[in-house]
C-alpha positions as CSV (number, residue, x, y, z in Angstrom):
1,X,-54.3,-43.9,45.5
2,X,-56.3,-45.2,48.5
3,X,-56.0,-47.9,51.2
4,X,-55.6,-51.3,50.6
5,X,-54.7,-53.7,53.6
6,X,-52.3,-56.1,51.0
7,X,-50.2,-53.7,50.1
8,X,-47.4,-52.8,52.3
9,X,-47.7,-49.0,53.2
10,X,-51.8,-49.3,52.5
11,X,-51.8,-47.6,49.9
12,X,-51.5,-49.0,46.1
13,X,-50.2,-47.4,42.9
14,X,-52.0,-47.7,39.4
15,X,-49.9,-46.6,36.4
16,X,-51.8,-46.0,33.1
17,X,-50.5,-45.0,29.5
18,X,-51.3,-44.6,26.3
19,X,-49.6,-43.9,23.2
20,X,-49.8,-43.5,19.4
21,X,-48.1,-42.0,16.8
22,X,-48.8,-42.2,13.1
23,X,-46.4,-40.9,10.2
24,X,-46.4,-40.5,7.1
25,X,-44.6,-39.4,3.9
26,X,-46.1,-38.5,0.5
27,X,-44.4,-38.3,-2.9
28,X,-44.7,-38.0,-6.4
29,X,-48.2,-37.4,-5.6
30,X,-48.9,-40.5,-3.6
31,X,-48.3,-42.1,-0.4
32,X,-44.3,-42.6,-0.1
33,X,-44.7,-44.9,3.2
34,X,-46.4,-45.0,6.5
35,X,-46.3,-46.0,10.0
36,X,-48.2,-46.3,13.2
37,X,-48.0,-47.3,16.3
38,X,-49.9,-47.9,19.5
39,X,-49.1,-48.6,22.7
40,X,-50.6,-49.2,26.1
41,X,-49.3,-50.5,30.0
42,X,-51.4,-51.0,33.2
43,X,-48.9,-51.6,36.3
44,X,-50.0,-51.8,40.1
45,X,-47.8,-52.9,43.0
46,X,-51.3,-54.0,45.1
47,X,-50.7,-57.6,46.0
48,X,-50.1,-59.7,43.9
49,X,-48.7,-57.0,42.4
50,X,-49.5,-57.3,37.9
51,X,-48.8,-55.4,34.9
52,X,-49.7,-55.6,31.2
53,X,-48.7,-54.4,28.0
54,X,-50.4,-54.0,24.7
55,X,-48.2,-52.6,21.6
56,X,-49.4,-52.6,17.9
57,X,-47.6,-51.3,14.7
58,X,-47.4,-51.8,11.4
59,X,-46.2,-49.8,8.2
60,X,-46.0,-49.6,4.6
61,X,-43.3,-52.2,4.6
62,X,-45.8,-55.1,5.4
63,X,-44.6,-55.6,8.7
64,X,-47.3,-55.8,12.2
65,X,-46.9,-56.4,15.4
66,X,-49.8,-57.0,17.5
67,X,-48.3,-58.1,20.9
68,X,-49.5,-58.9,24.9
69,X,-47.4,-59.3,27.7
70,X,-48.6,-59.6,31.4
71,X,-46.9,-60.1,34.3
72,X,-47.7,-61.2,38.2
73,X,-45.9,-61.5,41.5
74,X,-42.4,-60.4,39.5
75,X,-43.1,-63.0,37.3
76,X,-44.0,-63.2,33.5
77,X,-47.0,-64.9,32.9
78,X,-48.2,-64.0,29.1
79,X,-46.3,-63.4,25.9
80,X,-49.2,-63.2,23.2
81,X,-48.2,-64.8,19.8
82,X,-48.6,-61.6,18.1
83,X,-45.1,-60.6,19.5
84,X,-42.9,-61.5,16.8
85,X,-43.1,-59.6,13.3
86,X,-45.4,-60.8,10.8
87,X,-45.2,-60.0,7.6
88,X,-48.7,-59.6,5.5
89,X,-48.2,-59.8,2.0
C-alpha cells in the first residue's frame, strides 16, 4: 500500500494470486487420466479501479480452457474467446 491522490482514503489496494494444481491417476501400468489447472487474478481499487483474470485447464478428456477476463470502473470490458470449452481431438 502507499498514497495515491485518486483513490479515496489515499491509499490503493493490489491483490495478487496464483494457483495451480495438477492430478493425476495411473493404472494398469499407465496413465489412467490427468488434469491441471492454473489460475491467476490482479485486482486494484486505484481509480479507475481494474481487475483481470487468467484461468487454464485441460485434462485427459480432451477438454481446455484457456480464458481472460478484465474488468474497469465496475464494468466488464474483456471476455477472451478461450472461455468456453474446446475440445482438441
Amino acid at each position: 500500500m502507499y498514497p495515491v491522490s485518486t483513490a479515496p482514503f489515499g491509499y490503493n489496494v493490489t491483490t495478487t494470486q496464483k494457483y495451480q494444481g495438477d492430478e493425476q491417476a495411473s493404472g494398469q501400468g499407465g496413465l489412467g487420466s490427468f488434469n491441471s489447472v492454473t489460475n491467476s487474478v490482479k485486482a486494484t481499487d486505484v481509480s479507475p479501479a481494474a481487475s483481470s483474470q487468467n484461468y487454464t485447464a485441460g485434462g485427459a478428456d480432451g477438454t481446455f480452457y484457456n480464458c481472460h477476463i478484465a474488468s474497469a470502473n465496475d464494468t466488464l470490458t474483456k471476455v477472451g474467446q478461450g472461455c468456453e470449452a474446446q475440445k482438441n481431438h
